[in-house]
N, C-alpha and C positions, 0 to 999 in steps of 0.2 A: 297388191302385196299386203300381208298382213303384217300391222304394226304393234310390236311389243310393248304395253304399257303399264304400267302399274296398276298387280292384280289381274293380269292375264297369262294365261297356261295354253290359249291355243293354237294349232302351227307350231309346237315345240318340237326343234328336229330333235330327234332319239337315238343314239348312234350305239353299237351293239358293245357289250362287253362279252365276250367268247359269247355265248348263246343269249345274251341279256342285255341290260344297260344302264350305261351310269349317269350319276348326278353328282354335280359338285355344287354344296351350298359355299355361297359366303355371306356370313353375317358380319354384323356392323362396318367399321368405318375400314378395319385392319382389313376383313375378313375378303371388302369390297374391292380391297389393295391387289392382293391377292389374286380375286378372279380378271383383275385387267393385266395381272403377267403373265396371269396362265392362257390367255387368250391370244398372249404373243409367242406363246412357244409352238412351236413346229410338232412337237411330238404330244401336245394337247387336244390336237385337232378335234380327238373322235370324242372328247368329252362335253357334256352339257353343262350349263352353267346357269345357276338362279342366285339372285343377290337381294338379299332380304334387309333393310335398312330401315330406321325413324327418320332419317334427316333424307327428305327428298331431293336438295341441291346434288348430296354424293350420288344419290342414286341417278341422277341424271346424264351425269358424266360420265356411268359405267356403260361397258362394250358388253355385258352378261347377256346369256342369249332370252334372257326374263327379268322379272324383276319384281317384289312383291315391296308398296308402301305402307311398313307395316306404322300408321301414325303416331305417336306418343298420346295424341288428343283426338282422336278418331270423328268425335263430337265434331271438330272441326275443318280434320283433313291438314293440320298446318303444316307438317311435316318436317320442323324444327329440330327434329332430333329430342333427343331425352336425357339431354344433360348429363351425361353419366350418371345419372338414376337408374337402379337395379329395381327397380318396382317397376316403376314407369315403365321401363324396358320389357320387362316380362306380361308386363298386362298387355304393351303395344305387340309384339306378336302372338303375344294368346289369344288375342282377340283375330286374327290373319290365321287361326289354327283351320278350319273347312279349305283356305285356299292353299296353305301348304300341302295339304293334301291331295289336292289334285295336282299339283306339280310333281308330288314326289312319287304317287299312284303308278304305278306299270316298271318304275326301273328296278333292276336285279342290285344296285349297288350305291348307295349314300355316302357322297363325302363331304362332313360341314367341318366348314375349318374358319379360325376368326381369330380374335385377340382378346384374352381376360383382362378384365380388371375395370373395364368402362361398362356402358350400360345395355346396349342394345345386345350384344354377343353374350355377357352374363347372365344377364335376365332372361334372352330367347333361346340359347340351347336346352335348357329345359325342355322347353314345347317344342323340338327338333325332336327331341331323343324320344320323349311321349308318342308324337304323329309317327316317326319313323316304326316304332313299335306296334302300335296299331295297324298301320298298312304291311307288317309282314316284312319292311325293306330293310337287309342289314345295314349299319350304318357306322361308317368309321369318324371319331370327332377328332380332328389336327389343330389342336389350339395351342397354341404359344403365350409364355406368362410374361408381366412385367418386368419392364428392367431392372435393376436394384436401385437405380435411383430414380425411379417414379415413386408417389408416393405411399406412406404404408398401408395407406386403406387401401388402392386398388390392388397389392399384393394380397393383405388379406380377402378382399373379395375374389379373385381369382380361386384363394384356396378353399373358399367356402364353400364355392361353384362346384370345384371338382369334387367335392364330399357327396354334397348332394346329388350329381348326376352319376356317379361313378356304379351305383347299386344298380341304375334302370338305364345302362345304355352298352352295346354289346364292347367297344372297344373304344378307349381315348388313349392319342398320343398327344402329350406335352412338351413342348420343346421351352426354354428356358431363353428369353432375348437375348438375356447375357454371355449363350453359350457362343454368339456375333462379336464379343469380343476378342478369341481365339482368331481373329481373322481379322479384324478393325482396328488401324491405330489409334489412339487416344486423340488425334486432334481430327478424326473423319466428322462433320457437321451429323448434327441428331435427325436432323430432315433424312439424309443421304442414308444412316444407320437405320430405320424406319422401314426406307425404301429395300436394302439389301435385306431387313429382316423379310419385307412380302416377296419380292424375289426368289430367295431361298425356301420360302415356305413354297410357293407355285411349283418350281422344281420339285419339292420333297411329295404336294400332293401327285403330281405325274409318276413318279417313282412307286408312289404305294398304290398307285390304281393300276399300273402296269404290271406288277406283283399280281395283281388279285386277275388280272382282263384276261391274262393267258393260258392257253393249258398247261398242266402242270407233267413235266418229266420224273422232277422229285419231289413230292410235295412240299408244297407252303402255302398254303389259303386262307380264306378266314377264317376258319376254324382254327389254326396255325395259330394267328393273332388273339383270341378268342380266349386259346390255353392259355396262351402265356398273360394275357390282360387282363380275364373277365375279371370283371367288378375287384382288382386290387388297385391300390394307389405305388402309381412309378414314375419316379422319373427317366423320359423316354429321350432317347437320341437317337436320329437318323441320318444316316450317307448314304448320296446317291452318285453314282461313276457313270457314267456314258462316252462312249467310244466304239469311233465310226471305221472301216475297212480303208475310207480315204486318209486316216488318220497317218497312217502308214507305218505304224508301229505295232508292236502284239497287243491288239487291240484287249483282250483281256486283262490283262498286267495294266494299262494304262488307265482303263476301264478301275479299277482296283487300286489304283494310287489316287486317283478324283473323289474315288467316295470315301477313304481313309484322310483325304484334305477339306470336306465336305463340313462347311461352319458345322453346325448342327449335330453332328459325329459328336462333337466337343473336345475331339482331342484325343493323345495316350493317355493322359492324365482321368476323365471320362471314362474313358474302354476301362481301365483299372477297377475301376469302384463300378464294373457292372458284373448284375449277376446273371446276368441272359441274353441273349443276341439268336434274334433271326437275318440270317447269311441267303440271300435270293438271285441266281445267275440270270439275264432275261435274253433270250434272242433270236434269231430269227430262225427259219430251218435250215438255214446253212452251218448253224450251232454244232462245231465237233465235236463227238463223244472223247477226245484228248482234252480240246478249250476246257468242258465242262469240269474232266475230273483236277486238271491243273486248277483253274482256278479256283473251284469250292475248296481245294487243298490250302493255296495261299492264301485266300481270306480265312479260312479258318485259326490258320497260324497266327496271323495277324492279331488275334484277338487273343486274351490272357488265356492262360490257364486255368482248369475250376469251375469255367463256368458252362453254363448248361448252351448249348449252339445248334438250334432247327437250322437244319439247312436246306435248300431245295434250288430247282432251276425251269426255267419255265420258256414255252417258245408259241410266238404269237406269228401269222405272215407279217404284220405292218413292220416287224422290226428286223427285217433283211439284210444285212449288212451290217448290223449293228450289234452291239452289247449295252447290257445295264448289268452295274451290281448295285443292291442294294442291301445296306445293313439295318436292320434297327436294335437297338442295345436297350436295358432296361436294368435299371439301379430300384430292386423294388422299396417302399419306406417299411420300416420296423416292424408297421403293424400288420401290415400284406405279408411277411414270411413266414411262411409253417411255423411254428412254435414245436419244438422234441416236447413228448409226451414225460409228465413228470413223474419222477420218478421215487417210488415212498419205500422207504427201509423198514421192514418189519421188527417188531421188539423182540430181543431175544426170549427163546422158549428154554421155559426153565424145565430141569433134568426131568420131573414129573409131568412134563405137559401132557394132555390129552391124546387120542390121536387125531391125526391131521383131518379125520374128517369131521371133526366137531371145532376145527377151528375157524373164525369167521373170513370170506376170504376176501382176497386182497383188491386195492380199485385198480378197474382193468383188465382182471383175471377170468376167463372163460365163465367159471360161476358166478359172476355179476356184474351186474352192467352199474351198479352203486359208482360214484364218482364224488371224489372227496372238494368241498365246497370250499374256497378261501376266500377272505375278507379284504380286497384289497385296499381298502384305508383311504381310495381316491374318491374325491368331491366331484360331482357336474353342478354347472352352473345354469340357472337359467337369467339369459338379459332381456326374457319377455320382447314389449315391443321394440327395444333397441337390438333386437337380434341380427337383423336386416340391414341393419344401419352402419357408416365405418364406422369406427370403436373408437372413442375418445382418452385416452391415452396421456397418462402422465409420469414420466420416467418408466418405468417396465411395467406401470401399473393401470390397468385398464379400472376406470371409472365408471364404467356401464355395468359393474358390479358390486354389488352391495357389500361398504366398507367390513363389516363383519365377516362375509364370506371370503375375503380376498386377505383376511388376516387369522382366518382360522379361529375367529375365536367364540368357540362353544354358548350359548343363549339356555340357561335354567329354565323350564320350564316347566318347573313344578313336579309335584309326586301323581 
């Protein structure tokens, strides 16, 4: 029998997704969480699993059907983990970058899911998103950010994270810890709250890879995901509903009240302040053309007014008797929405004006492609080698940058 150990890729069973095959990474401590729930769910079976870790203890515990020791100290092999060190973390699996790839080499579909704000998951998706790019494998990131009371470096590091990879990686969804409160009382223990966030995550990756495994009736793909995501920044929410024929209810409808209760969804409150939702019916072939169109009716309704709604339905044999809905919602940030094209008033033309063909023409107007330049007044900073670093932080004033810079105040230098 072959035995899987740290840094081995062979004898990996490979189990198909419609005509290909997936992978599910998990990175660091959360990410590791994760792949031992998704390995107790029933409807995970056909997925593959690699868990990629600095701290060798966690990685020994996991049930993953692989496992790659990516060291912090490689020199050594200690396998200590990387302190929540964002360098460390990044060098230790950059340096594991040849054997990621032969892990990830041959499958149709990459899913690396983990938890921002610590070190191993921060620093190594990077070289996820890189190797997965190189090998040709599309690849979905499902990370989830700190709670609001963790502390404010690892929240800033999380969001530094998603800057940086957001431009070189086809799709990431972000789920918000705190969206667990929606669903957790205030005296639930943080251990417990931990545990239900990897939980809910394992669920949500089975949901979006059953989305993508199946053929498509009406579409939703990744390309689907792809429109609505590539390289902007959003915050993402997903509900997943499952509902079985022994359930003995309309299974659809019921199906569709789970994922509308679904932590993660975040609520009516959440669906409000989004501006986009992919709606995904999944089931087997005994899926009625009535279930279908009822149901994409009632989800659709379910969700506000306004906003833009992919819908599709999708039917796999493994899911015989069953149904999934699956929503994922998307509140885009500021800077990710189209911007209206501006719009400039021409000065009035006095009674003697020329004619119009000796006047010069307008920006954006068929005869020229000229575009009017504005100065927008805003500073970047640079914090050199504190860039990488948390930010040192004294009342709303960050200290990693140069007292004159952070006061605006202008340096003479001369004629």
């Amino acid at each position: 029998m072959m035995e899987f150990n740290a840094n081995t890729s062979a004898g990996l069973s490979r189990a198909p997704i419609g005509n290909g095959k997936a992978l599910v990474v998990g990175i660091g401590g959360c990410g590791i969480r994760i792949l031992d729930f998704l390995r107790g769910n029933p409807r995970a079976k056909w997925l593959v699993t690699l868990a990629v870790d600095t701290d060798g203890g966690v990685l020994a515990g996991t049930r993953a059907d692989a496992v790659i020791n990516a060291s912090a100290d490689w020199n050594s092999k200690s396998c200590a983990g990387c302190g929540g060190d964002i360098i460390r973390g990044e060098r230790a699996v950059s340096h594991e970058r040849a054997n990621l790839k032969e892990h990830i080499r041959g499958f149709s579909l990459m899913i690396v899911t983990g938890g921002l704000g610590g070190g191993t998951a921060t620093g190594g998706v990077r070289t996820l998103a890189s190797v997965a790019r190189e090998e040709g494998v599309p690849a979905i990131f499902l990370l989830t950010t700190p709670f609001s009371f963790e502390a404010h470096s690892r929240r800033k590091n999380a969001d530094d994270c998603l800057q940086e990879i957001l431009p070189v990686t086809d799709v990431v969804l972000t789920m918000p810890n705190d969206l667990l409160f929606s669903m957790l009382p205030p005296d639930t223990p943080a251990e417990n709250a931990f545990a239900t966030s990897a939980k809910e995550m394992a669920s949500t990756v089975v949901g979006i890879a059953s989305v993508l495994r199946c053929r498509d009736l009406v579409g939703t793909d990744f390309a689907t995901f792809m429109r609505a995501l590539h390289k902007r920044k959003a915050a993402c929410g997903i509900g997943v509903g499952f509902a079985e024929n022994s359930d003995g209810l309309d299974r659809c409808a019921l199906a569709l009240t789970r994922m509308l209760d679904s932590p993660f969804l975040g609520g009516s409150e959440a669906m409000k302040r989004a501006d986009a939702a992919i709606v995904t019916l999944t089931g087997g072939p005994d899926l009625e053309l009535g279930e279908l169109k009822r149901s994409l009716e009632l989800a659709a309704g379910a969700m506000p007014k306004g906003i833009e709604i992919l819908s599709g339905a999708n039917v796999c044999d493994e899911a015989a008797g069953s149904v999934q809905m699956t929503a994922v919602i998307f509140q885009y940030a500021p800077e990710s929405k189209p911007e209206p094209l501006p719009r400039h008033t021409p000065a009035a033309v006095p009674a003697a004006a020329p004619d119009r063909g000796d006047e010069l023409p307008l920006p954006f107007s068929a005869a020229s492609d000229n575009v009017e330049e504005v100065e927008l007044g805003l500073q970047s900073y640079d914090k050199g080698v504190f860039k990488k670093l948390p930010s040192v932080r004294f009342h709303d004033d960050d200290l990693d940058i140069p007292t004159y810079q952070r006061r605006n105040i202008r340096i003479d230098k001369g004629s």
